[in-house]
C-alpha positions, 0 to 999 in steps of 0.5 A: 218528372223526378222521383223523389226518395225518402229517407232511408234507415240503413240504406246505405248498409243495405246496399253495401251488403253482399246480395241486397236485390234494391232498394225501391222494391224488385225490378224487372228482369229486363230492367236495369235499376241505376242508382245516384247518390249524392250528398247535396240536396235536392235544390242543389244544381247537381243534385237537379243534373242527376234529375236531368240524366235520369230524365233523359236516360228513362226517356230515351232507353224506352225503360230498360233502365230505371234510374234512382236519385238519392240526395241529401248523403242518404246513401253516405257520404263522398267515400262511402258513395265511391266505394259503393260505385266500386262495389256495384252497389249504387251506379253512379254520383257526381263528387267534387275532385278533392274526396275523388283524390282520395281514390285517383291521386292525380285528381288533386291537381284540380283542387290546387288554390287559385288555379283557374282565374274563371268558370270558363277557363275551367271548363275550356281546361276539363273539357279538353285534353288535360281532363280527358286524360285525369278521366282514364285514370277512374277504371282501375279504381272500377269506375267510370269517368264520364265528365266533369260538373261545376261545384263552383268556387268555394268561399269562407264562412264564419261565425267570429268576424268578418274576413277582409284580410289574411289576418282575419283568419289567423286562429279560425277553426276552419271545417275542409274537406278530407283531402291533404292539400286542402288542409295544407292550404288552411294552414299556410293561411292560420286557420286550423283545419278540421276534415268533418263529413259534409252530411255531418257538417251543419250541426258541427258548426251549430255546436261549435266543433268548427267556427267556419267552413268553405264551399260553394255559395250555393251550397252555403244556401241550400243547406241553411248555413247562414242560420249559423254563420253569420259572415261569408267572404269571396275567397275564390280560392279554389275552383271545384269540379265535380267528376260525374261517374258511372260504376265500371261494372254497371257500365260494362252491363250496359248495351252498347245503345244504353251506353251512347244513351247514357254518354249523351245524357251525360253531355246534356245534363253537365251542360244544364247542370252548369248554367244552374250553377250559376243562376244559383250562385247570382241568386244565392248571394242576394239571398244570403243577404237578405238573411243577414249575412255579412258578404265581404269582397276582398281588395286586389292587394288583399287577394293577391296576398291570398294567392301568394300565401299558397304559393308554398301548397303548388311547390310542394306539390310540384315537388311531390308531383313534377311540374310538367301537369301543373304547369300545363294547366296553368298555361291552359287556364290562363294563370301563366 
């Protein structure tokens, strides 16, 4: 059964803080107390896969691990999650592939626009050799890559009108993530892009700091952002993954049993966490109907008008980048 964790004042600068013994209250001598952070909240698919690990991982460890979920961003947001990973002062998370390029360069490939036609042309692609490889570039950042969750594709909410063409953007104060090619991609499509903290998103588009954002539908419905946004259209412009990752020097503290425990769960939990992702996003649209939101699918001419406006954001990464990574993936995912 899940434990669920209160809001906590100053948390995260707790934990930051040279010395911090926890936050739940002192742990055993023998136990070993592994906190999650994520920004999500608690109804979100990967928030309900760190509920699943720390489900399995309790079990199957016999208490000498003791896992703590921390949703809704109450330990930070993205970086500062990932900082505390490096740190050792929270033990693991779950971040979409964009803010963890912002620590392991390579990474941004996964977040290059209309890369993977479909979920299952993404998972073949990062369960297999390429996502394997992305992973070994996590411990010298003092992390530990253990495999990738689905954050899913992100679509385009506003508040000014509905979205059937390319047009239709031209002018949007879109909110994106902290992340170079994301806010390259909204420029090549007209929108001005304005990076903003996820956990400090809802209330920039209550007050009009942004008229739009993009993510995924079921964070779109989790986080009541049809209370102010009143359009959503099916873009699929990018496919998120979300890396699961485990502090490097937690890790290394770990017995070896802890450990296959711990890559097992992992397994289990990606696999549950994929399938509610999907039960979320089928149910999500119904429900953002039914809140009043205006969902708009794209026309195929209308699409491949998206696509060929990102054709310049895949050059001037394979400029930056080489092509060889690019182009693997494209092969590997069905695109080429």
């Amino acid at each position: 059964m899940k434990k669920i964790k209160t809001s906590l004042i100053g948390a995260g600068c707790c934990l930051m803080a040279a010395g911090c013994s926890g936050v739940s209250g002192e742990e055993s001598e023998d136990e070993k107390t592994m906190r999650l952070a994520v920004v999500t909240s608690e109804d979100r698919s990967l928030t309900k896969g760190l509920y699943k690990f720390e489900e399995i991982v309790e079990e199957e460890t016999n208490g000498s691990v003791n896992v703590e979920v921390y949703a809704s961003g109450q330990l930070g947001g993205d970086r500062e999650v990932f900082e505390g990973m490096q740190l050792n002062t929270i033990q693991g998370t779950t971040i979409s592939t964009g803010p963890v390029a912002q620590f392991a360069e390579r990474f941004e490939v996964l977040d290059l626009p209309f890369l993977f036609p479909d979920e299952q042309s993404a998972h073949e692609v990062l369960d297999g050799p390429i996502g394997e490889d992305l992973l070994q570039d996590l411990p010298d950042q003092n992390v530990i890559g253990m495999n990738y969750w689905e954050n899913g594709f992100r679509q385009l909410t506003n508040g000014v009108r509905e979205v059937e063409s390319i047009e239709d953007v031209n002018g949007l104060d879109i909110r994106t993530l902290e992340n170079p090619l994301h806010i390259s991609l909204w420029n090549e499509f007209g929108a001005n892009p304005t990076p903003i903290n996820y956990t400090e998103l809802y209330v920039a588009l209550e007050q009009g700091t942004v008229n739009g954002q993009e993510n995924p539908v079921g964070n779109v419905t989790n986080d009541n952002f049809f209370e102010v946004q009143p359009y959503i259209t099916n873009t699929n412009h990018i496919y998120n993954a979300s890396v699961f990752m485990i502090s490097k020097p937690f890790w290394d503290s770990l017995t070896e049993n802890e450990q296959n425990i711990m890559t097992e769960a992992a397994e289990e939990a990606k696999d549950h966490q994929r399938e509610l992702n999907a039960l979320e996003s089928e149910e999500g649209y119904e429900l953002l109907e039914e809140e009043g939101m205006t969902v708009t699918e794209l026309t195929e001419e209308e699409e491949e008008r998206f696509i060929d406006a990102a054709d310049p954001v895949i050059d001037q990464f394979r400029r930056e980048n080489g092509e060889e990574l690019v182009d693997d993936i494209l092969e590997a995912s069905g695109r080429e």
